[in-house]
Each structure stands twice: as C-alpha cells, then as structure tokens.
C-alpha positions as CSV (number, residue, x, y, z in Angstrom):
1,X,35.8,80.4,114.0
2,X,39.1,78.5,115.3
3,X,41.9,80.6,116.1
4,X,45.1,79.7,114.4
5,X,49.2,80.4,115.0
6,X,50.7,79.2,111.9
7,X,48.6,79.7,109.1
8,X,49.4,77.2,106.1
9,X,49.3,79.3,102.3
10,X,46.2,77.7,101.5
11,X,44.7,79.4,104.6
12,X,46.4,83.1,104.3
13,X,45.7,82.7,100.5
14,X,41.5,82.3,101.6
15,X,41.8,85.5,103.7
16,X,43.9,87.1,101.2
17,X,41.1,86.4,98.5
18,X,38.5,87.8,101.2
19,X,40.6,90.9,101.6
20,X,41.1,91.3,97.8
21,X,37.3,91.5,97.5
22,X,36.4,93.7,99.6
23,X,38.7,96.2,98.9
24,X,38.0,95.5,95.2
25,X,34.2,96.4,96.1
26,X,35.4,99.5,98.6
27,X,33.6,98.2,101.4
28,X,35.2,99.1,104.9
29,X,36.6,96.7,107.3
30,X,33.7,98.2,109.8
31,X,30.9,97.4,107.8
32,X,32.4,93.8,106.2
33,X,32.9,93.1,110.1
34,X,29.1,94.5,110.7
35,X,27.9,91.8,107.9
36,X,29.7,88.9,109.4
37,X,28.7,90.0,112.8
38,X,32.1,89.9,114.3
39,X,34.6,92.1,116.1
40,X,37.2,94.0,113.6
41,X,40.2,92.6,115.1
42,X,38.1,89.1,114.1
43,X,37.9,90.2,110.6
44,X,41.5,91.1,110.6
45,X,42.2,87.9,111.8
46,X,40.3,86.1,109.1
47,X,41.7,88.0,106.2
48,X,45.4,87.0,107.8
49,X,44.5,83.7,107.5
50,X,44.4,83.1,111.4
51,X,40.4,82.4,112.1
52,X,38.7,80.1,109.8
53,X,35.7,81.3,108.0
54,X,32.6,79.2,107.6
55,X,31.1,78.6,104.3
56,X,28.0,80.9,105.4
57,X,30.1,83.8,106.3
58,X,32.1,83.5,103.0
59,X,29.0,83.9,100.9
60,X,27.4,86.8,102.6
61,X,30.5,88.6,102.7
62,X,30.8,87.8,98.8
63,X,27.1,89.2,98.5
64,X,27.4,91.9,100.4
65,X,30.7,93.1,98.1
66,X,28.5,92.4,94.7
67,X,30.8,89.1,94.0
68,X,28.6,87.7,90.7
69,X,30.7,85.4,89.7
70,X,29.6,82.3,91.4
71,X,32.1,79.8,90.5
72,X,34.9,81.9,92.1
73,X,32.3,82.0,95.2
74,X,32.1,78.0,95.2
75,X,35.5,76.9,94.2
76,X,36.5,79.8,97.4
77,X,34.1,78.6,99.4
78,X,35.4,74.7,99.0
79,X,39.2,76.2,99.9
80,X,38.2,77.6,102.9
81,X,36.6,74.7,104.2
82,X,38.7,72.0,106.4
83,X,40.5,69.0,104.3
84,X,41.3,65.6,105.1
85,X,45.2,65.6,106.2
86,X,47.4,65.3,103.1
87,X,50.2,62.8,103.0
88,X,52.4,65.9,103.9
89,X,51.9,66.5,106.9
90,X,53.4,63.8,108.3
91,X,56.7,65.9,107.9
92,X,55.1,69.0,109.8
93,X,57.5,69.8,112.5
94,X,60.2,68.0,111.0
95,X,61.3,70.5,107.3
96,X,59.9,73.9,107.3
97,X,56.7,74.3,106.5
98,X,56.9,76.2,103.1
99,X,58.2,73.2,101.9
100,X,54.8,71.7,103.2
101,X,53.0,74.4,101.6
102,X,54.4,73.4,97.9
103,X,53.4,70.4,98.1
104,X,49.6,71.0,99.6
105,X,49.7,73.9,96.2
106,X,50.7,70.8,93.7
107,X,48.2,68.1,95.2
108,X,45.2,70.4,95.1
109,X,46.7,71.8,91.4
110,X,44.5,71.6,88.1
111,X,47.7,72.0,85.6
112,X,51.8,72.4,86.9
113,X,54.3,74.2,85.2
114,X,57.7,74.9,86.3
115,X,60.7,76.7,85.2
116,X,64.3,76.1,86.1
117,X,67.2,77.9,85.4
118,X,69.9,76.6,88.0
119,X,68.3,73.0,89.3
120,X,66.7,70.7,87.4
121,X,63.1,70.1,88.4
122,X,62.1,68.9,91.9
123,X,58.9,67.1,90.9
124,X,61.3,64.6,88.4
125,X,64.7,64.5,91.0
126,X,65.9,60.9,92.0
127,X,67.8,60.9,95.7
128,X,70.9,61.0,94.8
129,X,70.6,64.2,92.7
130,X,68.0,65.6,95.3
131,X,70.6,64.3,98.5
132,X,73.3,67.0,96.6
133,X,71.0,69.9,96.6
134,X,70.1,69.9,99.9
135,X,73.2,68.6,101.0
136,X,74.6,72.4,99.3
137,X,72.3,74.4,101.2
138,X,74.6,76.8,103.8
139,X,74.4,76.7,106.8
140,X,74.7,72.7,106.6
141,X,71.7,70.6,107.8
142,X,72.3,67.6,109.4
143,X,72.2,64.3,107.6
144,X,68.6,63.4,109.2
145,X,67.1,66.7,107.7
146,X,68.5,65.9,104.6
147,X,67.4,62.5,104.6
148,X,63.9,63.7,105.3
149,X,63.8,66.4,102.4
150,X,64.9,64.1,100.1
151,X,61.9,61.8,101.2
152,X,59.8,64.5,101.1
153,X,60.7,65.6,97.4
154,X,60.5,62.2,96.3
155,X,56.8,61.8,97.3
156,X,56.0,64.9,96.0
157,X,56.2,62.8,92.6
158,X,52.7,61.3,93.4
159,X,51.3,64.1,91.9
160,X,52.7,63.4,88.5
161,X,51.3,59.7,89.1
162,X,48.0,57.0,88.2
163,X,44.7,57.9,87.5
164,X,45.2,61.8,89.0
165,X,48.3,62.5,87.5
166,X,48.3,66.4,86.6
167,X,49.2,67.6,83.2
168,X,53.1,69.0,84.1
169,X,55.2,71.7,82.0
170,X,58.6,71.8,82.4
171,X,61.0,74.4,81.0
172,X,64.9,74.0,81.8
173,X,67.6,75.6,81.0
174,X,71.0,74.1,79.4
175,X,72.6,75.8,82.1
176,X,70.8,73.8,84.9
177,X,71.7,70.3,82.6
178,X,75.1,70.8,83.3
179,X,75.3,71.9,86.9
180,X,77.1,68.7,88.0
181,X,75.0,68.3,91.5
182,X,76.3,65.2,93.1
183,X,79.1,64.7,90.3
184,X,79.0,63.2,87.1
185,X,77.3,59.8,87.4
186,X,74.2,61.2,89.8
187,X,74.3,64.1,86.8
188,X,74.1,61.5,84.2
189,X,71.7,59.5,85.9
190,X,69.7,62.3,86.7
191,X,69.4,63.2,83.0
192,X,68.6,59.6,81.9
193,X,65.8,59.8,84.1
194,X,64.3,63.3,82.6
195,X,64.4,61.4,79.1
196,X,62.7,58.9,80.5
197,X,59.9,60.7,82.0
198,X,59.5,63.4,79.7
199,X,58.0,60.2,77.3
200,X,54.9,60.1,79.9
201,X,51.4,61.9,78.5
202,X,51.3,63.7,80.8
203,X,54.7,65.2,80.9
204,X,56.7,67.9,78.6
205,X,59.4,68.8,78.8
206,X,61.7,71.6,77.0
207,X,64.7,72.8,77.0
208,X,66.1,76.6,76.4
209,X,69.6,76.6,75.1
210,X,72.4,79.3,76.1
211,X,72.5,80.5,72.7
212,X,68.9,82.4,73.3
213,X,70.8,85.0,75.3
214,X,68.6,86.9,77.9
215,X,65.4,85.5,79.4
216,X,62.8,86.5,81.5
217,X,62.8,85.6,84.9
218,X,66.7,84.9,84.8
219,X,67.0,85.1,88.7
220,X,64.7,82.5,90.0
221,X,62.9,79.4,89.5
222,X,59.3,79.7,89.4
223,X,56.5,77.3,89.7
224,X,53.3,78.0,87.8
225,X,49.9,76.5,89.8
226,X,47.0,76.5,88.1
227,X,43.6,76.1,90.6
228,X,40.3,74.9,89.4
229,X,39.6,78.8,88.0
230,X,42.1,81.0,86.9
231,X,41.6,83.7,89.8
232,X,42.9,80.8,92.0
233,X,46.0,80.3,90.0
234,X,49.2,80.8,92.3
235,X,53.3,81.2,91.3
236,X,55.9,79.9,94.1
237,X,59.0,81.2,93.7
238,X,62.1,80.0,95.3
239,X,64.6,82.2,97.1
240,X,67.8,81.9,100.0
241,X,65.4,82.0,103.2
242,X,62.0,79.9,101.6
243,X,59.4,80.2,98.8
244,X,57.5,82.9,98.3
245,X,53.9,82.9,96.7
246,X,52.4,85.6,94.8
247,X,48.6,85.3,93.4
248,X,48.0,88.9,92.1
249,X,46.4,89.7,89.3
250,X,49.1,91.7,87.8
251,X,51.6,88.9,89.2
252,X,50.0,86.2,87.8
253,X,49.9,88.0,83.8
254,X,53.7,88.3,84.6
255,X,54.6,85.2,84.6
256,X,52.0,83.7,82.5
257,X,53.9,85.9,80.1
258,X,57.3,84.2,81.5
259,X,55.8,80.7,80.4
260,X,54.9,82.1,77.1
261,X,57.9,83.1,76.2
262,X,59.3,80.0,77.5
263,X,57.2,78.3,74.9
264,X,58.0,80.3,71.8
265,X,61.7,80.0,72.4
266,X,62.3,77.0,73.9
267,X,63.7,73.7,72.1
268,X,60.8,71.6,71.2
269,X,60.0,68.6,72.9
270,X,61.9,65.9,70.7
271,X,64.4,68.2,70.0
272,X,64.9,69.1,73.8
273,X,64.7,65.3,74.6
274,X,67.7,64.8,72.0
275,X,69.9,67.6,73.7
276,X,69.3,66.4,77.0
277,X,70.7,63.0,75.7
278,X,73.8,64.8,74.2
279,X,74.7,66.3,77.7
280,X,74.7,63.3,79.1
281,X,76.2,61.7,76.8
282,X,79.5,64.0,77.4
283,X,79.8,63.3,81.2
C-alpha cells in the first residue's frame, strides 16, 4: 500500500465507499483491519483515502461485509486501481487542486448535468467570458493564474467532444443570462455560443425563467456526475473557499430531485434556445 499526502476525490471517494460498507454491514474497524491483515491506523488510512488499496484487499473486505452486488464490487474495484495521468494534471501545482478534481469527476463521468443559477456553465465558457469570472474572484489572482484557469476551463470542453463525448444537461437560469461578466459584447458572444452548442446531440440545454419564482437549490450551482452505476454517482457543488463533493445516498436523492424539478419547470429546449437569443439580442 503507497502512502499518500494529498489525496485526490477519486481516492478519498474509494476509502469513503470502503468505510460506507462496512459500517453499512456493522463490522468493526478491528476485525475489517484483522481481514485485510493490516494495522488499524492502516485501515484508517485507507478509508481516508491516504493508502491505496489493492484490488485483492478490496474484494475480501467486500466479502467479508456480505457486499452481493458484484458490479458495485468491479466498477469499485476498477476506481481504486491506478490510472494513466489525465490531461489535468499538467496543471497540478499550478490552480488548486479541486479544480483538478472536477475535471478527473467529468472525464471518468457516464452522463453530466449541471445547474447554474449565477454563471453560465463552465463546460460551454469561451475565454473571454471565463477570463471575467476568474478575473472577479477576491482576493485578486494574478494575471498568470488567471490565464491558466481559463486554459484549464477551456480543455475541460474535451469532455463534451468526438467519439467520447458525454451526454450533458444543462439547466440555467435567466438570471445568470444576464449577469454581464466581461460586459456586453463577451455577454453576447457568450450567449451566441450557448445557442450554438446547445444544437449538438449531445447537448441540452434549458432555461428557467424569473417568472417561476422560488427554486430548489437557489444558493448554489451544482454539478450532477453520474459513474458507471448509480451508487458511484457524485454532486460537486461550488462555494467561496472550493468545491465540495457529496456522494450520500440521501445526498444524491436530493438533488436528483433538484434536476427533476429542473426538468418539469424549465423552458423547453427550442423554447429556451429562442429566449437565450432574445437576451442577447437586447445587449
């Protein structure tokens, strides 16, 4: 097992899916610790994210707490183990690493959906819009940071892209279509783009108007990961000091209920493709 110092979320979410299921089974640390024939302070390491687990280990802890559904066990199993080094990390060290983390949760995504309520969505920003977001954030960054979050953004598009391309949801609200981030013309430009993009199969994208009052979820913007099975699903949510990622069960229903409501009340494609046109139109 290699020791670790900074754990990436795909590694604390392994551990946390380790801890998950043995406390679901009401095994003690002790005796999980006993199975895997390591120390407990090994264990806790592991379920923190900071020891890699081998595949071996994985499976006899998963038998040993009843685990019988198998493809939870694989599809765990081929998380834990080590990946080739994403196009990402050539920014590690350089923009914190939760931003890292959202884009390692994307790439290794089934389905996307996002909602905004303030921005318009990071996965569809061109520079000059994505320049004025991070070029808001207090205290300053210098220009090189900037320069390289915008880069980074940017190529997070590749998941949207060729043969690969993941199916993406996007829900928006009217109020983030007129937030005039980098003025009018990167506004307008901005916008054009979302029209033109939202025409790709693989993209939706819908609008929720000001007249539909409250909404769930008001506070944040939330992005909506589906893995290859649904216990594996994860939300990212963004806040002043990073994301945060939550994969609870109960967390998870929350916001899946979130997106549904998005869908019932939301403008429908066309229609949201129309308004977006409108607002642009008037800047």
């Amino acid at each position: 097992m290699t020791a670790r110092t900074s754990p990436t979320e795909r590694q604390r979410r392994v551990g946390a899916e380790l801890r998950r299921m043995r406390v679901a089974a009401d095994v003690t640390a002790p005796s999980a610790a006993n199975v895997l024939n390591v120390s407990r302070s090994q264990l806790s390491a592991i379920e923190q994210g900071l020891r890699a687990v081998s595949e071996d280990r994985l499976r006899t802890l998963a038998a040993h707490c009843g685990m019988t559904d198998g493809r939870y066990v694989d599809k765990l199993a081929a998380l834990a183990q080590p990946r080739e080094r994403g196009w990402w990390e050539a920014y590690r060290g350089a923009i914190p690493p939760g931003l890292l983390d959202i884009s390692e949760l994307e790439w290794h995504a089934t389905r996307l959906c996002s909602v905004q309520t303030v921005h318009l969505p990071g996965l569809l920003h061109q520079s000059a819009y994505a320049r004025a977001v991070f070029g808001s954030v207090l205290p300053a960054l210098p220009a090189s940071e900037v320069e390289l979050r915008v880069a980074h953004r940017l190529n997070r598009q590749q998941v949207l892209e060729g043969a690969d391309a993941r199916p993406y949801r996007a829900y928006v609200h009217e109020a983030a279509l007129r937030m005039q981030f980098g003025g009018r013309r990167a506004t307008r430009e901005q916008l054009e783009h979302l029209c033109a993009v939202s025409e790709r199969d693989n993209l939706t994208l819908r609008v929720l108007t000001v007249e539909k009052g409250a909404f769930p979820g008001a506070g944040h913007a939330m992005l909506y990961a589906e893995g290859v099975v649904s216990q594996l699903d994860t939300v990212q949510l963004d806040s002043a000091h990073g994301p945060e990622f939550t994969h609870t069960g109960p967390q998870l229903a929350k916001y899946r209920s979130h997106i549904q409501w998005m869908d019932e009340h939301a403008l429908s494609a066309d229609a949201s493709r129309d308004f977006i046109h409108a607002v642009a139109r008037q800047l």
